[in-house]
C-alpha positions in Angstrom: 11.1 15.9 -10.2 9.7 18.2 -7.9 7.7 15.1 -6.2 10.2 12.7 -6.0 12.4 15.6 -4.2 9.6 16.7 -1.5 9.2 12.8 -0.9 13.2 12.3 -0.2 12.8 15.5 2.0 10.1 14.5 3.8 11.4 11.0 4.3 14.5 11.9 5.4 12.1 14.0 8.2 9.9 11.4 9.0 13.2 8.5 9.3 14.8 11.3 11.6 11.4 11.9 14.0 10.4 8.5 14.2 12.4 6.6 16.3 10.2 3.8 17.1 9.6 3.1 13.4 13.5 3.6 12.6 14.3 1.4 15.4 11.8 -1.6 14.1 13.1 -1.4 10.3 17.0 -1.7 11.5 14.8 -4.5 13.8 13.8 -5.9 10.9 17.0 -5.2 8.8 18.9 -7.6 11.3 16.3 -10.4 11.3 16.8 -10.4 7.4 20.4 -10.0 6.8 22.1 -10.6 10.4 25.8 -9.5 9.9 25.8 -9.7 6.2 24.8 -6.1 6.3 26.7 -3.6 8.1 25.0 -0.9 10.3 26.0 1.6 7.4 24.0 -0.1 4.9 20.9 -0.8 7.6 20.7 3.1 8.6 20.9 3.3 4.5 18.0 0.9 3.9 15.7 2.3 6.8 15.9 5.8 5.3 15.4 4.6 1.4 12.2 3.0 3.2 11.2 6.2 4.4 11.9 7.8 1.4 9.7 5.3 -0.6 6.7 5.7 2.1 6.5 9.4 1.9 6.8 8.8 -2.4 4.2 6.4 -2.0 1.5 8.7 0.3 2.7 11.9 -1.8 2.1 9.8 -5.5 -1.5 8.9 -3.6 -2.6 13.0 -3.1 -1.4 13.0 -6.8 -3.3 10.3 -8.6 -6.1 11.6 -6.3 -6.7 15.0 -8.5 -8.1 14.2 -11.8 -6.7 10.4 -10.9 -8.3 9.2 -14.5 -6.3 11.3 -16.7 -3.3 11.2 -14.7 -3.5 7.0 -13.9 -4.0 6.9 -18.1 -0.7 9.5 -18.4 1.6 7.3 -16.2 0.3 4.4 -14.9 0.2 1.1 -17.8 -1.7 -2.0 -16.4 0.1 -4.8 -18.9 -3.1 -5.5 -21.6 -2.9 -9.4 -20.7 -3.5 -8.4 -16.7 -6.3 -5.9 -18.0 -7.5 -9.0 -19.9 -6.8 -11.8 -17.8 -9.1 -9.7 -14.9 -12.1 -8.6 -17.2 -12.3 -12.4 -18.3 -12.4 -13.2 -14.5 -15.0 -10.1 -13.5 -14.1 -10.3 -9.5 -11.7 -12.7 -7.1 -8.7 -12.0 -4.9 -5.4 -10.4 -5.9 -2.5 -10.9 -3.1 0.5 -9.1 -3.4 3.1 -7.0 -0.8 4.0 -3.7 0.5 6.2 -3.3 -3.0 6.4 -0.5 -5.4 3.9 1.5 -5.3 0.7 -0.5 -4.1 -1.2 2.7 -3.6 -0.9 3.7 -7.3 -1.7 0.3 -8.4 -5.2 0.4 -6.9 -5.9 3.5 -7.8 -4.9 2.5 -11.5 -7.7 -0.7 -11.2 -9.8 1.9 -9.9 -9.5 4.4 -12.6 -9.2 1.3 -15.2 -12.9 0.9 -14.5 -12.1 -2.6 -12.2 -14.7 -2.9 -8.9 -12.0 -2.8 -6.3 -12.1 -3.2 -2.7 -9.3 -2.6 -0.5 -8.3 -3.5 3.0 -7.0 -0.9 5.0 -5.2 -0.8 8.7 -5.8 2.1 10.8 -2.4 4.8 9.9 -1.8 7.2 12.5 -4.9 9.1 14.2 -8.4 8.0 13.3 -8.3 11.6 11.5 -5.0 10.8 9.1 -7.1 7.6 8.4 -10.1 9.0 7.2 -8.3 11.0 5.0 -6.0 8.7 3.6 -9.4 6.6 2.9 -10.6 9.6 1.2 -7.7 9.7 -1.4 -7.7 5.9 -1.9 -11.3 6.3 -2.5 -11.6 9.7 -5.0 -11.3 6.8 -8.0 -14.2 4.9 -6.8 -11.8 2.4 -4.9 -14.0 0.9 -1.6 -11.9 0.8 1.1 -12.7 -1.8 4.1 -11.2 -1.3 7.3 -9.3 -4.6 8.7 -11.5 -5.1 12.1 -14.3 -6.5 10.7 -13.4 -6.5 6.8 -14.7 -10.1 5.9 -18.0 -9.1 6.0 -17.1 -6.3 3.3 -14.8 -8.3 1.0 -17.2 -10.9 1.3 -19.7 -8.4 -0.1 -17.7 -7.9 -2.9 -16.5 -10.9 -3.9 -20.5 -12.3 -3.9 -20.8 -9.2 -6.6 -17.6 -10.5 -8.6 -15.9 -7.8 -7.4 -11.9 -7.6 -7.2 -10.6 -8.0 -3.3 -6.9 -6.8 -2.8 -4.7 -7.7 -0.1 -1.3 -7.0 1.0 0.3 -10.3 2.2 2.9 -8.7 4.7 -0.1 -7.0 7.2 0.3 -7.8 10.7 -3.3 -9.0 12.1 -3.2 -10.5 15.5 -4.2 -13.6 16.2 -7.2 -12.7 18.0 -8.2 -11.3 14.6 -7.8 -14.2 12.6 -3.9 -13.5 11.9 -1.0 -16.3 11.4 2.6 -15.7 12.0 4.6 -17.1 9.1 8.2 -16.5 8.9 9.3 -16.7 6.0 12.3 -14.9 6.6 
């Protein structure tokens, strides 16, 4: 309870400091529902967002103190994905920036599954490093996206697992694609 009401504080902080990222999410907001929402309901969404980010980095410092015993307290990976990916030993899991995709790696992590990561620089190279740090206190490895195919390569040649969030933006000049699927 505590946590889930320090992360609606501080997301109500961060939505009300950070215009440029409030102004791209009610960007984004229009793009995906045009007039079906009203500005009410956009300046709702962006701030539920917010909400769910600082949830997401606070549930990360969480797991990250003794992350085995509390990933095994509140964190179930379904037995036929646990046995579906020790059948498979390594390959590539895709998914989005949904629920809570920190806590799920750190889960595989703590579930004993070689997992490596790519991560985009967040903030200052400082907040990076030790948001890296977190992600990695499980044994998680964490690859940086300029340059990461030589990493996930690496793991993927040792059967590791490679995870991916789907909804990055990677320029072009990095290998990236624009797909709207919007």
């Amino acid at each position: 309870p505590e946590l889930l009401w320090l992360a609606r504080l501080l997301g109500d902080l961060a939505c009300c400091c950070d215009r440029r990222g409030r102004r791209i999410a009610v960007a984004n907001l229009a793009v995906i529902y045009g007039a079906r929402a009203t500005p009410w309901r956009r300046r709702r969404l962006v701030r539920a967002s917010f909400r769910h980010a600082a949830r997401v980095l606070l549930d990360m410092a969480w797991f990250s103190r003794d992350g085995r015993a509390r990933c095994a307290a509140w964190i179930e990976l379904d037995p036929a994905l646990r046995a579906w990916m020790h059948a498979r030993g390594g390959g590539i899991v895709v998914t989005g920036h949904l629920g809570n995709w920190e806590a799920a790696g750190q889960a595989a992590a703590a579930a004993d599954f070689r997992l490596t990561s790519v991560a985009k620089r967040i903030g200052s190279a400082r907040t990076t490093r030790r948001i890296n740090r977190l992600r990695r206190q499980l044994g998680q490895q964490i690859v940086m996206s300029d340059g990461a195919i030589r990493g996930l390569l690496r793991a993927l040649r040792a059967r590791e697992w490679v995870a991916l969030l789907l909804d990055q933006a990677t320029d072009p000049y990095q290998g990236g694609v624009w797909v709207d699927f919007l």
